[in-house]
DSSP file (Angstrom, degrees, kcal/mol; ACC not computed):
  #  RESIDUE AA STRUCTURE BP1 BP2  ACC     N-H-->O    O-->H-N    N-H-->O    O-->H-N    TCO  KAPPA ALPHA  PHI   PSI    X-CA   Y-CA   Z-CA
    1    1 A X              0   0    0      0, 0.0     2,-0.7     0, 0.0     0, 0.0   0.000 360.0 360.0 360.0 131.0   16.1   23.7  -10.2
    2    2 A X        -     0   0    0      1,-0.0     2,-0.6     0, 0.0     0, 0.0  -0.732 360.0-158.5 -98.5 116.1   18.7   23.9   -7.1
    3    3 A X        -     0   0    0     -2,-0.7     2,-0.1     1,-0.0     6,-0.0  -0.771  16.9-144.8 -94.5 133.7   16.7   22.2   -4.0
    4    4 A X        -     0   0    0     -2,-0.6     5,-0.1     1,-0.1    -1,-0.0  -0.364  21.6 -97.1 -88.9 172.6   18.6   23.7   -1.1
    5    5 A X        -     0   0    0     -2,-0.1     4,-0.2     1,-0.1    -1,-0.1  -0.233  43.1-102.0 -83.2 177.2   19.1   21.4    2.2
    6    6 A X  S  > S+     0   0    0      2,-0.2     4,-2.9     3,-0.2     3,-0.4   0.755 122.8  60.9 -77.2 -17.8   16.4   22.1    5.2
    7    7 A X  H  > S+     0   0    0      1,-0.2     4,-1.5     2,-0.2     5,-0.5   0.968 112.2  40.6 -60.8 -62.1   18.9   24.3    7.3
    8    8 A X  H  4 S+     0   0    0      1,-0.2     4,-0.2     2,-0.2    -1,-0.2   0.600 119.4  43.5 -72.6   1.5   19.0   26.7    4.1
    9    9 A X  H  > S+     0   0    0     -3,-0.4     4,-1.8    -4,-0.2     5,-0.4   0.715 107.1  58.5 -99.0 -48.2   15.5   26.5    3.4
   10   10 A X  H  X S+     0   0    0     -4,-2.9     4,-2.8     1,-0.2    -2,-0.2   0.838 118.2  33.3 -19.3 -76.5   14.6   26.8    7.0
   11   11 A X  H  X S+     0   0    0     -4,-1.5     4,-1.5     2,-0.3     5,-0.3   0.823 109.9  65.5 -48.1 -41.9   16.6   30.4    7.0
   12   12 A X  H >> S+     0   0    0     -5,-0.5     4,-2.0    -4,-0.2     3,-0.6   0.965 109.8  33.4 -48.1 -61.5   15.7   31.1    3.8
   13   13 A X  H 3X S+     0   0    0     -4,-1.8     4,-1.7     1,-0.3    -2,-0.3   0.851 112.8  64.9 -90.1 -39.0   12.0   31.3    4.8
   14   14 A X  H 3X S+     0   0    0     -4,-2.8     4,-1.4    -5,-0.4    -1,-0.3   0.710 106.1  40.6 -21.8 -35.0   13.0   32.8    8.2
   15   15 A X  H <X S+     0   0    0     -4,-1.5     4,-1.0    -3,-0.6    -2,-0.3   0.823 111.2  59.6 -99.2 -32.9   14.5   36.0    6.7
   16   16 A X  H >X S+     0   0    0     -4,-2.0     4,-2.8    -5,-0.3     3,-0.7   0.985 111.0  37.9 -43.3 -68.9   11.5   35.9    4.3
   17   17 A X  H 3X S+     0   0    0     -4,-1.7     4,-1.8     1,-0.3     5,-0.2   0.951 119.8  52.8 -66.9 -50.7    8.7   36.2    7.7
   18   18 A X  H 3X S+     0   0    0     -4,-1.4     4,-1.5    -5,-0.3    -1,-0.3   0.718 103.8  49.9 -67.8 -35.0   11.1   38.4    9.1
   19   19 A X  H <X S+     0   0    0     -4,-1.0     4,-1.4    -3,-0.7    -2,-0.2   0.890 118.7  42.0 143.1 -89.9   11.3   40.7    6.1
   20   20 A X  H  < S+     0   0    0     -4,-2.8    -2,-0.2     1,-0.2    -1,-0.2   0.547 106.6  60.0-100.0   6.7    7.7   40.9    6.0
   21   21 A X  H >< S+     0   0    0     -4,-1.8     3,-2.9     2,-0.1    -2,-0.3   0.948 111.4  46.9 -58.7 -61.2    6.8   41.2   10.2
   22   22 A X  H 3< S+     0   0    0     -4,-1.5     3,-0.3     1,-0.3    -2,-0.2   0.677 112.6  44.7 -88.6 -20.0    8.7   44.0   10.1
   23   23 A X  T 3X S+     0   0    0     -4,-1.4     4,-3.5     1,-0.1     5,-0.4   0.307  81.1 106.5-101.3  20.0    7.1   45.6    7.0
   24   24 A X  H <> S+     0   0    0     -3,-2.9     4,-1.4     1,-0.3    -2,-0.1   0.702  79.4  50.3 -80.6  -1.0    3.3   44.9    7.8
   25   25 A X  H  > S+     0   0    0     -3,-0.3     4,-0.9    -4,-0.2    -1,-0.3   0.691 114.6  38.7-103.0 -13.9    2.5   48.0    8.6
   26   26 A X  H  > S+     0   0    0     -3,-0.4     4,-2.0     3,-0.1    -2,-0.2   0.895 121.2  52.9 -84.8 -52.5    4.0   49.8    5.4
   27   27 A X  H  X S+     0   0    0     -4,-3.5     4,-2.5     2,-0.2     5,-0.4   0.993 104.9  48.6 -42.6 -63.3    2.6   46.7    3.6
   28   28 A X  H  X S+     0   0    0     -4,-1.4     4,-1.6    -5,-0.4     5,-0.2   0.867 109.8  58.4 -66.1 -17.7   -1.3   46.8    5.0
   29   29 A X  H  X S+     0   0    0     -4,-0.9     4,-1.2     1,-0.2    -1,-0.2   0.959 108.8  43.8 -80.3 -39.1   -1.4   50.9    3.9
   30   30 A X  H  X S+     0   0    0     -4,-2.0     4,-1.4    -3,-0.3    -1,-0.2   0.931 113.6  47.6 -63.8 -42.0   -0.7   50.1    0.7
   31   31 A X  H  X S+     0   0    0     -4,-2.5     4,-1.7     1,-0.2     3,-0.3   0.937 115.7  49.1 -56.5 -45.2   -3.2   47.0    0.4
   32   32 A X  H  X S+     0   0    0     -4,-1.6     4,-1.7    -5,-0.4    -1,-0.2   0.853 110.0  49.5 -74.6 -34.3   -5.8   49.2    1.9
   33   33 A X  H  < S+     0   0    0     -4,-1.2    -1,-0.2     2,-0.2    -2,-0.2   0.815 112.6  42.3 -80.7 -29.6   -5.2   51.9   -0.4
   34   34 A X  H >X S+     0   0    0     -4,-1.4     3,-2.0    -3,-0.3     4,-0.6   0.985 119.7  56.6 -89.8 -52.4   -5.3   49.8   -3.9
   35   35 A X  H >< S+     0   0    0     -4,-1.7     3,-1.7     1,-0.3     4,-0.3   0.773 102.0  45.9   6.4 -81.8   -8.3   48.2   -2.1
   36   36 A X  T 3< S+     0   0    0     -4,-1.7    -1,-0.3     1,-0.3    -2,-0.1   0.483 100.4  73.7 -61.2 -18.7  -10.1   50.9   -1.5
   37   37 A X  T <4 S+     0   0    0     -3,-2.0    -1,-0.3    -4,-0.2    -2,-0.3   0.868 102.0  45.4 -61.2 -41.7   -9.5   52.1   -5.2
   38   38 A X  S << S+     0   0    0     -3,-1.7     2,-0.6    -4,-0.6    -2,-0.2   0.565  93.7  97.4-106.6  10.4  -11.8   49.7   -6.4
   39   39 A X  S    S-     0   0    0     -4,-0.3     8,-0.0     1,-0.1     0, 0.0  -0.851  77.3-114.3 -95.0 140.2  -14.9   50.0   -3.8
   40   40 A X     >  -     0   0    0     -2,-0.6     4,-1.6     1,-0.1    -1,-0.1   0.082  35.2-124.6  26.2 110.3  -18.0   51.9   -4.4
   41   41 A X  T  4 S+     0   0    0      2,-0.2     4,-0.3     1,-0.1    -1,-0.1   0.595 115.2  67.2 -97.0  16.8  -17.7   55.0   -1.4
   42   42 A X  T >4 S+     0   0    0      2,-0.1     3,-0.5     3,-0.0     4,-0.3   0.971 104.1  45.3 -80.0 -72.0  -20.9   54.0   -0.2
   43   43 A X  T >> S+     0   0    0      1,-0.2     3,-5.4     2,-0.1     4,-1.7   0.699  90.6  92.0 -12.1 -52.7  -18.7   50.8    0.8
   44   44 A X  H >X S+     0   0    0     -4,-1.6     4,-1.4     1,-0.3     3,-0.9   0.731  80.7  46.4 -31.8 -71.2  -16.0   52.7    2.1
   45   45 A X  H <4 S+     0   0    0     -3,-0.5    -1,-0.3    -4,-0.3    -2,-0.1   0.777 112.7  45.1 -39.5 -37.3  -16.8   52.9    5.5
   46   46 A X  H X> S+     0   0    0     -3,-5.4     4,-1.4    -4,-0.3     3,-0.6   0.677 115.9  53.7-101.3   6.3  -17.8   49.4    6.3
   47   47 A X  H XX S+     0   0    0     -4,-1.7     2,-2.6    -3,-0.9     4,-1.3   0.902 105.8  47.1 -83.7 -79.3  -14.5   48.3    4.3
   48   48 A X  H 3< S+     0   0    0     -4,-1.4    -1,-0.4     1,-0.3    -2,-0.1  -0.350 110.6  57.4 -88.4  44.6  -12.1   50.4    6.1
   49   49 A X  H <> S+     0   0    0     -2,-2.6     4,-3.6    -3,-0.6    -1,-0.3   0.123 114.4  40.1 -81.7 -66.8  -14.1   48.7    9.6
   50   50 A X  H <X S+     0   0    0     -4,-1.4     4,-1.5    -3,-1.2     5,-0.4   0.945 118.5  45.5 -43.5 -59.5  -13.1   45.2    8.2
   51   51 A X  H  X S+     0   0    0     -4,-1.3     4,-1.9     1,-0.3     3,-0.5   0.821 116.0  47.7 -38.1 -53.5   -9.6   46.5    7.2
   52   52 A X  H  > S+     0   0    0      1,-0.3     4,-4.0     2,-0.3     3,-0.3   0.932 116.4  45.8 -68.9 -66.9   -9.6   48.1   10.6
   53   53 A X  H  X S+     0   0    0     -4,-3.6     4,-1.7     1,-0.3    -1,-0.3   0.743 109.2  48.2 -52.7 -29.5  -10.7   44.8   12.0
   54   54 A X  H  X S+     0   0    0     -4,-1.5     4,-1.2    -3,-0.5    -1,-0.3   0.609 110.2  54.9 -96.0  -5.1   -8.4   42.2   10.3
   55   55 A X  H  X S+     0   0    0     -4,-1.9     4,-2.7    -5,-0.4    -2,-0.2   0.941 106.8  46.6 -70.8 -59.1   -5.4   44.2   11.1
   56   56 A X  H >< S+     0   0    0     -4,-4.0     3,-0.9     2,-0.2    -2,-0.2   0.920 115.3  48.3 -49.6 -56.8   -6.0   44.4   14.9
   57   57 A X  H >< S+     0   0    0     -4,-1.7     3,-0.9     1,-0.2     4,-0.3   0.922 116.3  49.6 -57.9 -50.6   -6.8   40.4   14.8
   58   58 A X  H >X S+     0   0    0     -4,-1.2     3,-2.3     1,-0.2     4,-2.1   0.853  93.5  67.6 -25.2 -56.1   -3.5   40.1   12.8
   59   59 A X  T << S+     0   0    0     -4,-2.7    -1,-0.2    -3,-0.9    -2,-0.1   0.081  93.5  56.3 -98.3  45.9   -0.8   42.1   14.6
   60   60 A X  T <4 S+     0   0    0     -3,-0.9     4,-0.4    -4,-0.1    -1,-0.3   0.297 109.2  51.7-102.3  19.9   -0.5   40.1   17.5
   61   61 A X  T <> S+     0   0    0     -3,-2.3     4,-1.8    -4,-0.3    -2,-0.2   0.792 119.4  34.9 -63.1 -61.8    0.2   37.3   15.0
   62   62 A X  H  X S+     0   0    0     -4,-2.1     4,-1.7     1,-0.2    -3,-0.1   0.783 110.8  62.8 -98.3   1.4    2.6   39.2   13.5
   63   63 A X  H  > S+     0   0    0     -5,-0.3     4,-1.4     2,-0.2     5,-0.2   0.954 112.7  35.9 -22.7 -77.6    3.9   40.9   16.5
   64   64 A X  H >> S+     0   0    0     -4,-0.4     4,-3.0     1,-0.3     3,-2.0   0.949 110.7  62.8 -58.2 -43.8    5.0   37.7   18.2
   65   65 A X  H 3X S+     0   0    0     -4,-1.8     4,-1.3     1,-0.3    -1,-0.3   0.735 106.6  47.6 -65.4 -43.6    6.1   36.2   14.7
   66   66 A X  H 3< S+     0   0    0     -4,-1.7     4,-0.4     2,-0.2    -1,-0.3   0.724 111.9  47.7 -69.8 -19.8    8.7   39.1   14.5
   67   67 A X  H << S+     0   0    0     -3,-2.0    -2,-0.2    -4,-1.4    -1,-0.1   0.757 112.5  48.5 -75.4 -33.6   10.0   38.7   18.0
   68   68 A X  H  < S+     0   0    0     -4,-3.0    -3,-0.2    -5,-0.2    -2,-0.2   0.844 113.5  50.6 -70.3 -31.6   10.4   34.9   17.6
   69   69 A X     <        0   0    0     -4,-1.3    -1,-0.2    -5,-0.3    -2,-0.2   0.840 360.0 360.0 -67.0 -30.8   12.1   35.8   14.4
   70   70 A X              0   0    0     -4,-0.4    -1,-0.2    -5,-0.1    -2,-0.1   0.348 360.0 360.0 -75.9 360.0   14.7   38.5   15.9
């Protein structure tokens, strides 16, 4: 196994968070959609209200996290 130095893991996992700031919104419609495959649609409704809800609490997590990154 090649352990890289902390500069190169540092960037390494920088382009990683960046990589997936920048994709969260392409990311969370697909999570919500294989999600939503497997509820009950009597569920449906108060799932897509959670979804709804942990996104909004999210993106100004990953908001900032993409700016800091850029």
């Amino acid at each position: 196994m090649h352990r890289h130095n902390g500069l190169a893991q540092l960037q390494t996992f920088s382009v990683l968070m960046q990589i997936h700031a920048e994709g969260e919104a392409e990311h969370a419609a697909i999570g919500h959609d294989a999600v939503l495959s497997f509820v009950p649609a009597e569920h449906e409704q108060t799932l897509r209200r959670a979804m709804h809800d942990h996104d909004r609490d999210f993106s100004a997590f990953y908001n900032k996290l993409a700016d800091m990154l850029q």
